[in-house]
N, C-alpha and C positions, 0 to 999 in steps of 0.2 A: 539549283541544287540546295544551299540554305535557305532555301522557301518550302521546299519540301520537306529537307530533317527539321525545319522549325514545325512544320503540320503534325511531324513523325514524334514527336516530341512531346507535342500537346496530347496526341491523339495516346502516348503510351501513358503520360502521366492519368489521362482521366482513367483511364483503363484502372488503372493500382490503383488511385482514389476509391474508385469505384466497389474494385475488390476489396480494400480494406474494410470501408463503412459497411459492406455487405455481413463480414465477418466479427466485426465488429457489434452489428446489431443482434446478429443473430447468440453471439456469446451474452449478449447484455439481457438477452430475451431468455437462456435457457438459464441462467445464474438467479434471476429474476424468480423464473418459476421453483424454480431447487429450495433457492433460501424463502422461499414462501409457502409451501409444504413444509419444510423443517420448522416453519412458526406456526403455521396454526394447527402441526400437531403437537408441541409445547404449548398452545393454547385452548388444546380442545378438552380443558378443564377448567376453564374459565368461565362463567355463565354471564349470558346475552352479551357475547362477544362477535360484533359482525366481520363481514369478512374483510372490508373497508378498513374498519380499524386494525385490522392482524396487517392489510398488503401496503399503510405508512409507513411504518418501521422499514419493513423487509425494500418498498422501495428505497431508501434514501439511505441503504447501508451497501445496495449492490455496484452504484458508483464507482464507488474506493475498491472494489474487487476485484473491479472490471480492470481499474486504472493500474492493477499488478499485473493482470496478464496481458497489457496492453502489446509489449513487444510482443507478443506469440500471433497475436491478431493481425501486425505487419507481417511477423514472418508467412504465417498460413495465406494472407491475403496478394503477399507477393507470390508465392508460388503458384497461387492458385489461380493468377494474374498471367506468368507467364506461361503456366502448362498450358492456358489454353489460349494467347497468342500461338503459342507451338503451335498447336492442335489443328487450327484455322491456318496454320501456313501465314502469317502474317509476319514472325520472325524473318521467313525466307522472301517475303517482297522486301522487306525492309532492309536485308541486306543487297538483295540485289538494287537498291537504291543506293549504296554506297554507305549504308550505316554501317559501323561498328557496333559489339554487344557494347562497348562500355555509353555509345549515343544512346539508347534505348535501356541503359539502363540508367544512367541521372537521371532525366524525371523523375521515375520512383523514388530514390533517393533522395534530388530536392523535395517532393511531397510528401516524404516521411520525416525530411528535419524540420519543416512546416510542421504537422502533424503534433511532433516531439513541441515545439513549443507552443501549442495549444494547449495541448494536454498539462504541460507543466504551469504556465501563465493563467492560462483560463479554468480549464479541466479543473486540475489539481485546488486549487482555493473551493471550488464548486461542492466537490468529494470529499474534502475533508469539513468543512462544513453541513454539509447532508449526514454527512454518519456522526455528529455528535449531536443533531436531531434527532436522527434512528436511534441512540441510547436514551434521551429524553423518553419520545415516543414508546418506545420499549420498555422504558423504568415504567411509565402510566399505565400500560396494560398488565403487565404481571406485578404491579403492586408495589416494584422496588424490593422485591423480595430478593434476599441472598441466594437463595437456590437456585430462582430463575434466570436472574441478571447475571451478565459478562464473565460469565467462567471460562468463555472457549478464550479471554483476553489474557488469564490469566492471572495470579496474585499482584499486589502491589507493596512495597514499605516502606518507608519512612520512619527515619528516627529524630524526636525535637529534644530539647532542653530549655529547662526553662528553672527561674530561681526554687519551683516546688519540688524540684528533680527530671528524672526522665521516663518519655514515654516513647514506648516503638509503636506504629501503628500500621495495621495492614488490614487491604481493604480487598472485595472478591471485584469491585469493578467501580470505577469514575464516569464523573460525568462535567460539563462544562471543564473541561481541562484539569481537574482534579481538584476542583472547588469540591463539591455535590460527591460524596462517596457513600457505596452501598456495601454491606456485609462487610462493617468496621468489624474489629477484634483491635484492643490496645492493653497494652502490656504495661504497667508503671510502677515504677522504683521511686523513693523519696532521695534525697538528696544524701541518704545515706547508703543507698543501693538498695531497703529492704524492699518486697515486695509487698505492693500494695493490691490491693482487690481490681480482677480482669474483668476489661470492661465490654461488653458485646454490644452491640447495637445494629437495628437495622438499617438506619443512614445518619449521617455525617456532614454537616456545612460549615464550611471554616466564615465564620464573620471575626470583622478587628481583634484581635485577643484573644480570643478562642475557638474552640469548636464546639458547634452545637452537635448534644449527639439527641436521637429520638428514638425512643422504644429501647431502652436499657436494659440487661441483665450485670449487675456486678457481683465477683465470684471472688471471694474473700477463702483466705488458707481457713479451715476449720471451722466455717459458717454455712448458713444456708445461703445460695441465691438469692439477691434482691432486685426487684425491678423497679423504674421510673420512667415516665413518659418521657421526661426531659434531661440533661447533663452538659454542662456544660466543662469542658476540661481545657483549663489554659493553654497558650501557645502566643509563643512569638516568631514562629513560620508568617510571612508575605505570600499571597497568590502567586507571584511570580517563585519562589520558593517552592511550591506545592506544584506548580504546574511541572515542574523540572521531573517531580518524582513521580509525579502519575498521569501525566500527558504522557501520551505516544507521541512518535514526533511522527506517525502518519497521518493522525489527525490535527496537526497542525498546519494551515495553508501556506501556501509555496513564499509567499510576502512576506507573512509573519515570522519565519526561520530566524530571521539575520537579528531582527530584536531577541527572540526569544536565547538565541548563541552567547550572542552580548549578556544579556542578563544573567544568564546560570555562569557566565566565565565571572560576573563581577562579584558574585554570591560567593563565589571558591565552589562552585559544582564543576560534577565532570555533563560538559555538554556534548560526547562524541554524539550521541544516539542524534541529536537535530543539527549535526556537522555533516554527517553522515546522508542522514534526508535531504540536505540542503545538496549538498555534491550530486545525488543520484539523482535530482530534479534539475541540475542544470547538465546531468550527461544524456538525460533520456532524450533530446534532439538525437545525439549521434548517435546511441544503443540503436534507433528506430533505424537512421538511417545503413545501421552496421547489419541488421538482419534483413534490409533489402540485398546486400551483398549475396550474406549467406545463399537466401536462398536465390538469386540469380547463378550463383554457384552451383547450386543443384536442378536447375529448371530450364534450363538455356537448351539441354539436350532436344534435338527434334524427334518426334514420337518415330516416326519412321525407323532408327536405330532401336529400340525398344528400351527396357531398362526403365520404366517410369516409377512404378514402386518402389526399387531400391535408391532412384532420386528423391521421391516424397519422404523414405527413412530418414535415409541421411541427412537431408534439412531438418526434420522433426528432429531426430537424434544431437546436430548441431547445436540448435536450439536449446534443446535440454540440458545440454552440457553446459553450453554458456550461462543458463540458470543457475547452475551447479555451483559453478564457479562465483556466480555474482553471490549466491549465499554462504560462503565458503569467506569469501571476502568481508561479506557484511557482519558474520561473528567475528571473525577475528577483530574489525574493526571495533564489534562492542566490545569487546573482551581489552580493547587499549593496545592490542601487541598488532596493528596495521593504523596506520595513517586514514583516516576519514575519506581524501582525496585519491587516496591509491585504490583503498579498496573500492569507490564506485565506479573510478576512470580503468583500471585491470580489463575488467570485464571487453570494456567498450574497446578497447586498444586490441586484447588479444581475437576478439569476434571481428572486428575491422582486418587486421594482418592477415587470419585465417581465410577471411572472404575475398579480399582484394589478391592474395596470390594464387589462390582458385581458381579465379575469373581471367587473370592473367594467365594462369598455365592453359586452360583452356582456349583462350583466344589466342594467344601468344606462342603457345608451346614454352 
């Protein structure tokens, strides 16, 4: 008999392997295509633009996209996994072998917390690496231009001081960690507060001491516009300083968190945002393995009894929710008013309880 549930075992786990990578590929494939339409219709005012160069970018940015909706690709992959063990009656030999749901359903679970530490170890350093390529790559072909570059990312700011006075600066998008900034605007006061002439620029590289700015406009109270090719405007900001304010901590690799934690904590910054990253890359082991739960919670049922759609909801819906919740968490924790650890491990705990009494009520009564 354990020579058998050991067959029964291997034979379920390749099954869910199987299914995952299925679902998996095929979301990597339709993300792939979507964000690559969305670029070279952004680029089809570019001239002798091939299509090679528009499908770099768009490859080496769909990675990291994929790697957010990673639990969903467990979850649809386990369902989809055991609807059709159901389906083939293979549930019903396996129990008449003497298995238990919960025998047949570890496997998927060990292979999902495998899974989980690939993606965080391996995966993850890979993905955030490829998409701050994809910004490069994508600065090159639209020119670095403000208009075109990273607005879906959103503003950035930064305020320095320095013995000339102060400047706030804010950029439309970063690159290399927040070295390389594009659709600068800075703002600067003398040491005595007055305002001095607004500086624009189309990009921004911090070397020793300062920032180089390139392509200038400065905009003085009661003057005309002045341009220059070059500008350089003081700073005693550190990269490590600079990276805290316009690094995402998703483009940051999974290795590199603990340094970069340490650094902004030594600086007197607030480092929740790669606290935060860092906890949700060491829960997504058991997030993966919590939505094999789920959905064996809703998939266990034999077709025979009917009910399969409003099992396929309730897993998706499950799902949903449990996102809901993880982003619910994840502001609060930017916002300071949640614990970095609470708010990624919440999620994982309450999609765990939810799933595991499920399964229990089911098999158990």
């Amino acid at each position: 008999m354990p020579i058998i549930a050991g067959t029964l075992a291997r034979y379920f786990g390749l099954r869910f392997a199987n299914a995952v990578l299925v679902v998996f590929v095929g979301i990597f494939a339709l993300v792939a295509l979507i964000d690559y339409i969305e670029l070279m219709r952004r680029a089809g005012d570019i001239p002798n633009v091939s299509a090679a160069l528009v499908a770099k970018p768009s490859f080496y940015r769909v990675p990291q996209v994929v790697e957010r909706i990673l639990p969903f690709c467990v979850l649809i992959g386990a369902m989809s996994c055991y609807l059709n063990l159901s389906r083939r009656l293979e549930l019903v030999v396996a129990r008449s072998a003497g298995m238990s749901a919960w025998q047949f359903v570890m496997p998927a679970v060990v292979t999902a917390f495998v899974f989980g530490l690939i993606a965080t170890t391996i995966y993850n350093p890979i993905s955030a690496t490829l998409q701050e390529r994809s910004k490069r790559f994508e600065a090159e072909l639209f020119g670095q231009t403000a208009s075109t570059l990273g607005r879906s990312s959103g503003t950035f700011w930064m305020n320095q001081r320095t013995d000339e006075g102060q400047a706030i600066i804010n950029a439309v998008a970063s690159r290399d960690q927040g070295i390389n900034l594009n659709g600068v605007s800075i703002f600067v006061f003398d040491i005595d507060g007055r305002f001095k002439p607004r500086i624009e620029a189309r990009a921004a590289v911090l070397v020793p001491g300062a920032w180089v700015l390139r392509d200038i406009s400065l905009y003085g109270l009661g003057t005309l516009p002045t341009t220059q090719a070059e500008y350089r405007l003081k700073t005693s900001l550190t990269p490590e300083q600079v990276r805290e304010s316009f690094a995402t901590p998703e483009t940051v690799p999974f290795w590199d968190l603990p340094v970069y934690i340490q650094i902004a904590e030594h600086a007197g910054l607030v480092a929740a945002g790669y606290k935060l990253q860092f906890q949700k890359l060491l829960a997504r082991p058991f997030l993966l393995a919590v939505m094999v739960l789920l959905a064996a919670a809703v998939s266990l049922r034999f077709f025979r009894f009917g009910g399969i759609q409003k099992m396929v909801l309730s897993g998706i819906a499950a799902g949903f929710l449990l996102y809901v919740l993880s982003k619910v968490t994840e502001d609060l924790s930017k916002a300071e008013l949640m614990h970095p650890v609470a708010a990624a491990w919440l999620p994982v705990l309450v999609g765990g309880v939810t799933g595991f009494v499920a399964l229990l009520y089911q098999e158990d009564g």
